[in-house]
VOMIDO-227953 format. One record per atom (N, C-alpha, C): x, y, z; residue in one letter. Coordinates in steps of 0.1 Angstrom, whole numbers, plus 5000, padded with zeros to 4 digits. Example, Ala and Ser with C-alpha at 12.3 -4.5 7.8 and 13.67 -1.06 7.14 Angstrom:
BEGIN
513249435078a;512349555078a;513249675078a;512849785071s;513749895071s;512950005079s;
! end
This chain:
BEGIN
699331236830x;700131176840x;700631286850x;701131406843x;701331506850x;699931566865x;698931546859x;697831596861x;697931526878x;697631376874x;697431296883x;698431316897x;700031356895x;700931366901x;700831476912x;700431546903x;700031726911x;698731706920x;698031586924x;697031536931x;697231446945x;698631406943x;698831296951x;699531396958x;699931376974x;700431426986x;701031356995x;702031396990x;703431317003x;703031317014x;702831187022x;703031187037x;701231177041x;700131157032x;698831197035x;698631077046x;699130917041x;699030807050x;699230787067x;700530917065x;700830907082x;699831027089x;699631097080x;698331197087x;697131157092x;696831077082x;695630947085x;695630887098x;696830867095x;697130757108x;697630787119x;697930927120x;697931017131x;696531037140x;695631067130x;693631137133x;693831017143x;693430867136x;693130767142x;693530717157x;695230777159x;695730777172x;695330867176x;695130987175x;694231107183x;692931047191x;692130977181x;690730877187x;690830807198x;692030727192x;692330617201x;692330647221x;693430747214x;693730867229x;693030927233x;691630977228x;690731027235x;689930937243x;689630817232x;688730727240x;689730597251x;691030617251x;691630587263x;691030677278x;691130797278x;690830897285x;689830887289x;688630937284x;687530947281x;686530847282x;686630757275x;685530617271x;685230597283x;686130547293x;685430497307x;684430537312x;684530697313x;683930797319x;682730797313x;682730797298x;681330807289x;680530687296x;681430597296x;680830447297x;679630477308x;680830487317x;679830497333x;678430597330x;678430707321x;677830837325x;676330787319x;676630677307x;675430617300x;674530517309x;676030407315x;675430327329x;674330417335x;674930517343x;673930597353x;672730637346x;672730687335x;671630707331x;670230597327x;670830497321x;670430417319x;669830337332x;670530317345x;670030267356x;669230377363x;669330527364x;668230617367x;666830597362x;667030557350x;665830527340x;664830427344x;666230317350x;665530177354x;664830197370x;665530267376x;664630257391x;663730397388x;664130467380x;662930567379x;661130457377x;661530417365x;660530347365x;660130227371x;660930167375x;660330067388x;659730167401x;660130277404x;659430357412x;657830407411x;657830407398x;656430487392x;655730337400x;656230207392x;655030117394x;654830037404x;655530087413x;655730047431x;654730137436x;654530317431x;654330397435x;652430367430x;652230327419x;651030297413x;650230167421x;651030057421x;650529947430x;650330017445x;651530057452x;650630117465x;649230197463x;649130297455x;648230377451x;647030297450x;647030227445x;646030107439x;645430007450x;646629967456x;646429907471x;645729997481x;646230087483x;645330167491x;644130227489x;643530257475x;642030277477x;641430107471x;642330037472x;641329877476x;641129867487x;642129857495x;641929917512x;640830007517x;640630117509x;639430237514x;638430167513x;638330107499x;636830097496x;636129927505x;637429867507x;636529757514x;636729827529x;636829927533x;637029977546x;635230047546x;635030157537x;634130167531x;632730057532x;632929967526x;632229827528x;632029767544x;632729827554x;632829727568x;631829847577x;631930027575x;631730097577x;632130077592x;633430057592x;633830117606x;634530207605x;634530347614x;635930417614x;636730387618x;637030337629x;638430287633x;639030207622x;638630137611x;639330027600x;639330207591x;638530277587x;639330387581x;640130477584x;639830507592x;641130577600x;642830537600x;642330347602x;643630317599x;644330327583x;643030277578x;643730327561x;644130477560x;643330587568x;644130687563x;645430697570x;646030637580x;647030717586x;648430577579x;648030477571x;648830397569x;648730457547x;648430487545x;648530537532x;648430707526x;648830747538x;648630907541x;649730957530x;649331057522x;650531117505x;650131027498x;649630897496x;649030837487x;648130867479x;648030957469x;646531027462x;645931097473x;644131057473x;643631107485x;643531047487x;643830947493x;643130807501x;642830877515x;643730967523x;644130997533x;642531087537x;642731167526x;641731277529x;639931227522x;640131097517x;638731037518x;638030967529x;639330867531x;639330787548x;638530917559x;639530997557x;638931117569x;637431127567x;637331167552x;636231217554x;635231117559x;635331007549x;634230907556x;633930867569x;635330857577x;635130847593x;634330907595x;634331087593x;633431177603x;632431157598x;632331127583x;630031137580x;629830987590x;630630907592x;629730777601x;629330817611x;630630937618x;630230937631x;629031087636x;629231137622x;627731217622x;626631167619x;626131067614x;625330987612x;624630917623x;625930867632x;625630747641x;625130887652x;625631007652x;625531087665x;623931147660x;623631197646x;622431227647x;621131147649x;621330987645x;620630907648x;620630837664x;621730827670x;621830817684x;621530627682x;622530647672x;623130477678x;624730457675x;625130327675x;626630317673x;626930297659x;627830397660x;628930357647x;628830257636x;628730237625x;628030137617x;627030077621x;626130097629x;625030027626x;624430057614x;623529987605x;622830007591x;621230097593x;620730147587x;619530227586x;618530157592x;618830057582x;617730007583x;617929807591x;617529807599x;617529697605x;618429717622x;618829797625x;619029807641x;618629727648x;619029717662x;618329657673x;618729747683x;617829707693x;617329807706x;618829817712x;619829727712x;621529737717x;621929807711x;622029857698x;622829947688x;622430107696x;621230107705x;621330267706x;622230347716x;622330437715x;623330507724x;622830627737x;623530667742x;622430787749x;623030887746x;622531057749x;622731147742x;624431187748x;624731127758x;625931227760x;626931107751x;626630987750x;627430967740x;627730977729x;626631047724x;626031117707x;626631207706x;626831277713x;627531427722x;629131387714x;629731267723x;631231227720x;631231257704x;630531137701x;630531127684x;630831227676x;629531297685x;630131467678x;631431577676x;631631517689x;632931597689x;634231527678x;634431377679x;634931307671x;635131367654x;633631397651x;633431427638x;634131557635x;633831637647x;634231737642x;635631767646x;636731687651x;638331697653x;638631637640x;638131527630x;638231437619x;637731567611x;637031667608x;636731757600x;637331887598x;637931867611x;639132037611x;640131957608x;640831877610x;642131837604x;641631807588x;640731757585x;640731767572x;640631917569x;639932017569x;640032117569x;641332187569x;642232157578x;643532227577x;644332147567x;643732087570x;645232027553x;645132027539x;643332067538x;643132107526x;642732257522x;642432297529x;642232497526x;643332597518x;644532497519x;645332627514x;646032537499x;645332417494x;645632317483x;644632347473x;645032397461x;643432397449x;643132327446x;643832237448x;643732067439x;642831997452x;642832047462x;642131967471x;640832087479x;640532137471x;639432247476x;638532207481x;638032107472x;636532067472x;636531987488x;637631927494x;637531877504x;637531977517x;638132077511x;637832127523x;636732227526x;636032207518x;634232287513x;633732167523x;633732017520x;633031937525x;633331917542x;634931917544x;634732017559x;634232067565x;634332247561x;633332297563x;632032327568x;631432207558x;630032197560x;630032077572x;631031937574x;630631887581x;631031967596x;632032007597x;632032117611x;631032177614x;629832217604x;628832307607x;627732237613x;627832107607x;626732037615x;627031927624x;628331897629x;628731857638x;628831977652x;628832097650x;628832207661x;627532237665x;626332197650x;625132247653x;624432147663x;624931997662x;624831907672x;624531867687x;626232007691x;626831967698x;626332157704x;625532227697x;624432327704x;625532427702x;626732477692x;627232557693x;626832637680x;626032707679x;625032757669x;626232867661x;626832947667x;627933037665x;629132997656x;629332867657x;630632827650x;630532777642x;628832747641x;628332637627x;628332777616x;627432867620x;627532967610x;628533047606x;629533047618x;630833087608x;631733037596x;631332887600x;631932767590x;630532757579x;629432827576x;628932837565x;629232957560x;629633087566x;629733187562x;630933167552x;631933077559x;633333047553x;633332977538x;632132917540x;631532817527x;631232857513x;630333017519x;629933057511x;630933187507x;631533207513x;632933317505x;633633287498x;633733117500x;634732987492x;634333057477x;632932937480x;632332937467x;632233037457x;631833197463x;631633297456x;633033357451x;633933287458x;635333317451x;635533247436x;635133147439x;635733067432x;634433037419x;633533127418x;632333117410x;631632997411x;631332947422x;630632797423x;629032857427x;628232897419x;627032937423x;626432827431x;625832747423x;625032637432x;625632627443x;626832597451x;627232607462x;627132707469x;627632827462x;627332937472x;625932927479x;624532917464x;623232937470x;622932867482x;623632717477x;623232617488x;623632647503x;624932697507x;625132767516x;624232897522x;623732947513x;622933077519x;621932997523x;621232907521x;619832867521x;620432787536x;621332717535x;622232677551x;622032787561x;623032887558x;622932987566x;621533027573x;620133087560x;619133097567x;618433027577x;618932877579x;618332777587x;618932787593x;619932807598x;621232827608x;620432917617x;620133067609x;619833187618x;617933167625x;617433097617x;616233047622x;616132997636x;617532877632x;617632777649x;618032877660x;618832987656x;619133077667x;617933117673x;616933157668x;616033257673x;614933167678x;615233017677x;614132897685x;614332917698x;613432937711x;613832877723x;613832737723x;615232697735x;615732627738x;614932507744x;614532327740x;613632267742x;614132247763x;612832257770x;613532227782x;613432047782x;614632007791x;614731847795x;614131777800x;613431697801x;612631637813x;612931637825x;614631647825x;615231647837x;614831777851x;614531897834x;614032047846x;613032107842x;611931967839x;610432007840x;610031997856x;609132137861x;608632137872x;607631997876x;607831947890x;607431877896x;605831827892x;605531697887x;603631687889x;603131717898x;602131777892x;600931847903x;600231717910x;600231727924x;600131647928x;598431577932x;598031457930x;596831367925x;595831447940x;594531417936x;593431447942x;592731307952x;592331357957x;591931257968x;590931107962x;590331197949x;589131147943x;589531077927x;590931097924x;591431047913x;592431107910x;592831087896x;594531197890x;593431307885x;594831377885x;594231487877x;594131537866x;592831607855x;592931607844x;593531677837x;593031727823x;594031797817x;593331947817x;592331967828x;591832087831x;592232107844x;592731987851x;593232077867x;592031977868x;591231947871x;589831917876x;590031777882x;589931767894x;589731577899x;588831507890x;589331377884x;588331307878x;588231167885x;586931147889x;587431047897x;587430897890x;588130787898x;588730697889x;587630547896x;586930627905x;586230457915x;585130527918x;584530427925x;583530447935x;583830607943x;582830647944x;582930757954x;581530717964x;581930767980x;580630757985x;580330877985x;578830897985x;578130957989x;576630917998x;576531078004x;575531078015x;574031148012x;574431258003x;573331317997x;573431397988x;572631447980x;572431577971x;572231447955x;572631557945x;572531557933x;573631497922x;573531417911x;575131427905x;575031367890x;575231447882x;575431427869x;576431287863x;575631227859x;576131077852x;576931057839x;577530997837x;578230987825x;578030817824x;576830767814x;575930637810x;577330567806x;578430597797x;579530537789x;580230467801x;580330487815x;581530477829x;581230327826x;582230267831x;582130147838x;581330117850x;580929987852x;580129977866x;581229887875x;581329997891x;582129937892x;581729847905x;582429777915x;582529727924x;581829777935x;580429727939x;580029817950x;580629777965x;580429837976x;580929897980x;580329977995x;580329888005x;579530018015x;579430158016x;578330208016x;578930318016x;578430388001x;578330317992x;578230357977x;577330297972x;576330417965x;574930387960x;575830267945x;574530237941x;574730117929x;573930187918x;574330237908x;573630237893x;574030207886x;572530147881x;572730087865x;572730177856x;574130227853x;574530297840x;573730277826x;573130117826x;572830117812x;571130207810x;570830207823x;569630277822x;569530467825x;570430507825x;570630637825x;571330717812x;570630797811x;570930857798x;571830987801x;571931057785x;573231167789x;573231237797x;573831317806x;573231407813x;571631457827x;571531287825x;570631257835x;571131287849x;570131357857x;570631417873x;570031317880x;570531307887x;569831137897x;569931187912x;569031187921x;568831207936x;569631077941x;570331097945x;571630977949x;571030937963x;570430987971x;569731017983x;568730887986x;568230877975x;567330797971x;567630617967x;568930657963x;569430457958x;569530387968x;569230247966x;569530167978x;571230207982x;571730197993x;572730138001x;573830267999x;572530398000x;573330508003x;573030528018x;574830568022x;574830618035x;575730718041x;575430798050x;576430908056x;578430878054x;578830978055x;579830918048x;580530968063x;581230858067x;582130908084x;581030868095x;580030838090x;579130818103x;578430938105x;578031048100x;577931188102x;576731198089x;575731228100x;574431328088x;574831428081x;575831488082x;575931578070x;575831578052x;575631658053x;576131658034x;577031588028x;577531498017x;578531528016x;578631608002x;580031648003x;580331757986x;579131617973x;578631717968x;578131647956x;579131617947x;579131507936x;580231457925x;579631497911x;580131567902x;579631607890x;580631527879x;580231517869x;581331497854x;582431627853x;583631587852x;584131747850x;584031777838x;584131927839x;583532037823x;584631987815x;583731967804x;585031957790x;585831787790x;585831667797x;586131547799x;585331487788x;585931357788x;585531227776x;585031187779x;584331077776x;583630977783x;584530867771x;584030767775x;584630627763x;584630707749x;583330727745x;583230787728x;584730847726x;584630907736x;585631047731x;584631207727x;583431187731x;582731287731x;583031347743x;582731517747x;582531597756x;581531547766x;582031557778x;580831517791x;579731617794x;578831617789x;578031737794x;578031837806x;577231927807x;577831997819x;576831997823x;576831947838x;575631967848x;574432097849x;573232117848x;572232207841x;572432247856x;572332377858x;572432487869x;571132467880x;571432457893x;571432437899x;570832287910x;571032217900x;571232037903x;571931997906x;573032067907x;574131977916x;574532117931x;575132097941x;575232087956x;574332087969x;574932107974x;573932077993x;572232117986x;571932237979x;570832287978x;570132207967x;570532137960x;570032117949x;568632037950x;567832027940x;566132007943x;565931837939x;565731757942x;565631577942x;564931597922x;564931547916x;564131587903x;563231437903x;
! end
């Protein structure tokens, strides 16, 4: 009993019950404060994550947007997706890119803007100074992608594909100088960054680059010298030589036939043969055919008419050459 006594403690109930008013009083004080501090957290939590999946749906929305922009192949519909979803992933910096490959496409082929490969029509084409524009297009759409991606790792690779399209949008547009500095740039990339296949592919760029430099320049139609102008007796061949295209008269001498000619419309003035009876290289006294006559009214000679050296006949064979001294003023009647 003793034992038990020396255990118990006067007054332990109101100590108790003191702790409990200390609680009380703290969470008078305090509780509110906690209250709110859980609220906030708790609604941080809540718009945090309603943010992600706002931020996910646009994300989502906008390369559905790309890709049926993609599908229409216009730039102007991509363009607009990049400048309306621009910090969206890359939508911004895909949009770009794809604009400029249409409009290098459309400029190296020299038609409009989405037209398809294969199935064009004669309206779709363009002329060169407006290929020219295109060009330039492509390449204002390829330096801005270029500057926004050069100095991002996460976005390297786009601006490698830059790069390269600046190089062939300048090479286009005949600025040979700025194409190869934008492969030189390509291939410093790459070799930084250990991308062999790339680098090589670049050098093998480059060498075609320095090839086109050392091409002369094609001239225009525009500043090809004047045609040499036609001969009295026909156009002229591809030896300089009058070939004649008709009837010629003649008054006398000698002249090498070509059996293949057409027979044409006689003609005062102009002997008549029958080509089917004269063979290759047959010399014929023209002097001799019916309803040869002086040519002007005048006994003179006139110039004898030969096949020119090196000419077709229908076959596509060589015209023979008149056998030496059968054809002019002197020549002997055979």
């Amino acid at each position: 009993m003793d034992d038990r006594r020396e255990g118990v403690q006067i007054g332990a109930g109101l100590q108790e019950s003191r702790l409990n008013q200390d609680l009380i009083d703290f969470l008078k004080k305090w509780g509110p404060r906690m209250l709110w501090g859980v609220l906030i957290v708790v609604a941080g939590y809540l718009a945090f994550d309603w943010w992600q999946r706002q931020r996910v749906k646009t994300l989502d929305e906008g390369f559905t947007k790309f890709n049926a922009a993609v599908e229409s192949r216009s730039p102007e519909v991509l363009l607009r997706v990049a400048s309306d979803y621009r910090g969206q992933g890359s939508v911004w910096e895909l949009a770009t890119k794809e604009a400029a490959r249409i409009y290098l496409a459309s400029a190296q082929m020299e038609v409009k803007p989405g037209t398809p490969v294969m199935g064009g029509k004669p309206e779709d084409r363009i002329t060169a100074e407006q290929a020219k524009e295109l060009y330039q297009k492509a390449r204002g759409l390829m330096s801005d992608l270029l500057a926004t991606t050069k100095d991002r790792k996460d976005l390297r690779s786009f601006a490698q594909e830059a790069r390269w399209g600046i190089a062939t949008a300048s090479i286009g547009l005949g600025d040979v100088a700025a194409a190869e500095q934008q492969v030189k740039d390509y291939v410093a990339e790459a070799e930084r960054d250990g991308l062999k296949l790339q680098a090589e592919a670049g050098r093998n760029r480059l060498k075609l680059i320095q090839e086109v430099r050392e091409l002369k320049p094609l001239v225009s139609k525009a500043d090809l010298p004047a045609a040499a102008p036609t001969g009295p007796t026909g156009q002229t061949g591809a030896t300089g030589a009058a070939v004649p295209t008709g009837p010629q008269p003649i008054a006398s001498g000698t002249m090498t036939v070509d059996p293949t000619a057409k027979p044409v419309e006689a003609k005062p003035g102009v002997p008549i043969i029958d080509m089917s009876k004269v063979k290759p290289g047959q010399v014929i006294d023209v002097s001799k055919l019916p309803g040869a006559q002086p040519v002007g009214g005048t006994s003179s000679p006139a110039t004898p008419i030969t096949a020119p050296t090196g000419g077709t006949g229908a076959t596509g064979a060589p015209a023979p050459a008149p056998a030496p001294g059968t054809t002019g003023p002197d020549a002997k009647p055979q």
